[in-house]
C-alpha positions, 0 to 999 in steps of 0.5 A: 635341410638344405633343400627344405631351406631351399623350399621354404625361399621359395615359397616366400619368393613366391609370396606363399610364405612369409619369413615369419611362417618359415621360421616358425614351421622349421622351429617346429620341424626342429622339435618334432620331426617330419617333413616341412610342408607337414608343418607348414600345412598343420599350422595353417599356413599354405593348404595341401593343393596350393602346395602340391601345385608349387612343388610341380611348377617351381621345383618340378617334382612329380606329384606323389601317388599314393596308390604307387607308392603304398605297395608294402602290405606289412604296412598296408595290414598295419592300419585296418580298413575301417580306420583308415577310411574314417580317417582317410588315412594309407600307411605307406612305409614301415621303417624301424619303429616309423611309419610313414602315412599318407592324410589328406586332412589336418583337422583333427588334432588327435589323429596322429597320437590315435595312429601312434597308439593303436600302431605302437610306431612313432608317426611320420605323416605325409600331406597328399590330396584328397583324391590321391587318398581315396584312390589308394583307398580304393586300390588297397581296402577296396569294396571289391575285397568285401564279399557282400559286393559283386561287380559284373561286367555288362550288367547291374553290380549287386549289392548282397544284404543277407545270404544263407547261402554266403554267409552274409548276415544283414546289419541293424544299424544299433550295431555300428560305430562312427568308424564302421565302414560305409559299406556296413553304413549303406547295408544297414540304411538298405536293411533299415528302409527295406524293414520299415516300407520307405522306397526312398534314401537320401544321402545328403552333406552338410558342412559337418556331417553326413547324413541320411535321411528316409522320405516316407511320402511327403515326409523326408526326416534324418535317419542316421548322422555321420562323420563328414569324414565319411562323405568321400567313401560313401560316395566312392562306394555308391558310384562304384555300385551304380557305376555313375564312374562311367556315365558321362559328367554333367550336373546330375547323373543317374545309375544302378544296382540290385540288391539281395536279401535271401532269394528276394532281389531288388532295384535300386536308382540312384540319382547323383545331383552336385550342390554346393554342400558337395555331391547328393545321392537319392536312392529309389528302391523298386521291388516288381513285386510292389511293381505290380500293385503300381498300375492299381494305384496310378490307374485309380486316376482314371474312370472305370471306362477310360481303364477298359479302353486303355488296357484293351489298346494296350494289349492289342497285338498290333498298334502304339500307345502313347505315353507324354508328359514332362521328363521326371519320375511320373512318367518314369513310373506309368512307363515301368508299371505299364511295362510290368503289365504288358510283360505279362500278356507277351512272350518276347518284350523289348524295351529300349530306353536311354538310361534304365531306371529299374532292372526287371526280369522278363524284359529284354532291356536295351539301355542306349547310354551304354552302347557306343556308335548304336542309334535308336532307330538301328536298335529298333530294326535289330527288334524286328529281327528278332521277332518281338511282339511288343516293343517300348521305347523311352523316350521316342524323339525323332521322326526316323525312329517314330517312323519306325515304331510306327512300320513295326507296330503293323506286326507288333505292340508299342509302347513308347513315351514322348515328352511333349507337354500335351496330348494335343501337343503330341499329336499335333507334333505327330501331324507336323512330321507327316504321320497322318497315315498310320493314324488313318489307318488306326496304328495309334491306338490312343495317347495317355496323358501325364500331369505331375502337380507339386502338393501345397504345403500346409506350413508355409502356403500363401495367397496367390493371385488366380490369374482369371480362373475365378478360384483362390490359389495358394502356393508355396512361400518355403519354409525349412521343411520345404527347402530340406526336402530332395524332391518336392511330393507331387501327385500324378493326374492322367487322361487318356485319349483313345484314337480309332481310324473313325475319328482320327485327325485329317489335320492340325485344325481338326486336333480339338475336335477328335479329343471331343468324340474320343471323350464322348466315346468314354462318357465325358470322365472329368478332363485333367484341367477339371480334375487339376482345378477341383484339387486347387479349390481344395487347397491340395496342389501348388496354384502356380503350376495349376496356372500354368498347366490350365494354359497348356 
């Protein structure tokens, strides 16, 4: 008692505490049981990190470490895993007739009568930080024990919906409970947007609860609502799924995992984006069997004429294609449905990419991000050694390594992407930096345009001014639906512009000049700005990026 007395000075010395709130918490130790700062957190007084702090500055004690500590598996067994994941709960020590567990939260005043009737043993808690509490989680009801998890080293970890084979049956989501586990809780949101055709999951936290929602075209609705207790093992268990640990920590990371259902295998994306509410995953699911059906459908953006002249550069042994457009999931998807197409028509395809979006079979993907001290441009070498007839690359940004695609494009194909924000701007950047050259000699076969437009929401469209072009615009005002949604719809617009030695720029002046004969070498299809300007009239896309992409 005397070092809690101690403790309890202190802490009013400190102005942590008043004599009050001391009296009042050992009154309650007196009665109850337990450790002082248990009671002290329970009645409100000081919460669980500020006393941490205060026991490691003012009275030097090392910060317990649940994952140390807990090494008694009779007590470990005591608890199950799906109890003491919904509870963020680790049971510590067994002594007698008391159990000593390790809580992060004192929210619910049910939990420990819950633990002392399910356990039969009298409660002894003890207050750790939240992220003490999850590792040790991890550590002894880790997701590596479930066998429905396959982590690999150097490649994607797989995530197992349904085997025969292994036994594993997938799971309807009728079938679970608040305290499932959020492995059975992920596998039955997989299952469920798997069975209904929704490529899109969002796992979004609220003030008191979890949720997951489906987006089905321009349409995100709540699909399942879970306890907020949930928030930490759901994102424990898709950041180590996607293996978003390893990336580098900035405001938005980007990982994946496959996925298996029977002998089907699937890629799933996940994006990790940090908002106030507390970490957002959206999960993209890519099948390259709907992959394949891609091209058709972006490719309908295009004039019959423009389709023909594309795929027959695209196919050429030797020479570049260009893809540009802003960064985002429009030009990610041309990229990956051309990359389908082409892993088709060559032998040895490389793709060389900063972070890999999507897994697929037939393509030796080499994802930058997770090789250390090894540049583009080497990695681009290492691709002629071994022969490749087509090389991709996303995204392409340097001079070093364009000049490169441009040296290996004399013996085989490329793709590659330039985020600039038009074909023009594209070209003209290829000028600046001296590659007049290979476009004489007709290296570049052509540059593909991409244009996402954000859609107009019918719900909260408002006039807007038209800025000159002698339409009436609407754009968004923000309504709820809006603002719930993850990611705005949009809809991709495409122009391509063939390029052949014949009429390939001499300079800077002549850039506007050579679209024109390439444009007229298909028969004028309608331009992106045309294609752009007859949506806006309609009232179908945002009038304020129509305004801003019709300058560009």
């Amino acid at each position: 008692m005397a070092e809690k007395s101690m403790m309890g000075e202190l802490l009013i010395e400190e102005g942590l505490l008043t004599k009050e709130q001391l009296e009042q918490a050992l009154e309650a130790q007196k009665k109850m049981g337990g450790r002082l700062g248990y009671h002290l957190i329970r009645l409100g007084f000081i919460n669980v990190s500020r006393l941490s702090q205060f026991l490691v500055e003012y009275m030097g004690l090392i910060p317990f470490n649940v994952s140390e500590s807990a090494e008694s598996l009779e007590a470990i067994d005591l608890i199950p895993s799906s109890l003491a994941r919904f509870y963020n709960v680790v049971p510590i020590e067994k002594k007698k007739n008391v159990l000593t567990v390790a809580l992060a939260d004192l929210d619910n005043p049910k939990l420990i009568p819950a633990l002392e009737e399910y356990t039969g043993l009298k409660i002894d808690p003890l207050i750790c930080p939240r992220e003490s509490i999850v590792q040790a989680l991890e550590k002894f009801y880790g997701f590596q024990k479930d066998p429905s998890i396959h982590f690999f080293e150097g490649s994607d970890n797989l995530f197992i919906l349904s085997s025969r084979d292994m036994h594993i049956r997938s799971i309807h989501w009728s079938s679970l409970k608040p305290d499932s586990s959020s492995v059975d809780w992920l596998k039955a949101s997989l299952v469920e947007a798997i069975r209904i055709g929704c490529r899109k999951i969002v796992i979004k936290p609220e003030e008191d609860s979890l949720r997951i929602a489906f987006q089905t075209g321009d349409i995100l609705e709540d699909r399942f609502l879970l306890h907020q207790r949930k928030e930490e093992e759901m994102s424990a268990l898709i950041e180590e799924l996607s293996k978003l640990k390893e990336r580098k920590k900035r405001a938005e990371m980007e990982g994946r995992f496959r996925l298996q259902v029977e002998s089907r295998f699937l890629s799933v994306h996940v994006s990790k984006l940090q908002t106030l509410q507390g970490r957002r995953y959206r999960l993209t699911i890519y099948d390259e069997k709907i992959l394949e059906k891609e091209w058709d459908k972006i490719k309908s953006g295009l004039s019959p004429l423009e389709i023909d002249s594309l795929e027959k550069a695209l196919f050429d042994s030797k020479g570049v294609v260009i893809i540009t457009g802003p960064m985002g999931p429009a030009v990610s998807s041309v990229y990956y449905a051309l990359l389908e197409l082409m892993k088709k028509k060559f032998k040895t395809p490389f793709s060389i990419e900063m972070n890999s979006l999507l897994k697929m079979t037939g393509v030796i993907q080499i994802e930058l991000s997770k090789l250390e001290e090894s540049s583009l441009s080497e990695q681009i070498t290492l691709c002629l050694k071994d022969s490749a007839d087509f090389v991709g690359v996303f995204p392409l940004k340097d001079r070093s390594s364009t000049e490169l695609i441009f040296l290996s494009s004399t013996r085989n194909a490329s793709l590659v992407v330039m985020h600039q924000e038009s074909a023009t701007a594209a070209l003209r950047w290829l000028l600046r930096n001296g590659f007049k050259s290979p476009i004489r000699a007709g290296l570049l076969k052509g540059i593909l345009w991409v244009v996402p437009v954000t859609k107009l929401c019918k719900n909260c469209q408002i006039p807007m001014e038209s800025g000159g072009l002698k339409i009436q615009m609407f754009t968004r005002q923000g309504c709820d639906k809006c603002l719930s949604m993850d990611s705005l719809p949009y809809k991709v617009f495409l122009e391509w512009f063939p390029l052949t030695g014949d009429f390939a720029p001499l300079d800077e002046s002549e850039i506007e000049k050579t679209f024109e004969k390439s444009k007229l070498f298909l028969n004028s299809p309608p331009t992106i700005r045309e294609k752009i300007l007859d949506d806006a009239k309609n009232g179908e896309i945002d009038g304020s990026e129509v305004r801003r992409i019709v300058k560009i």
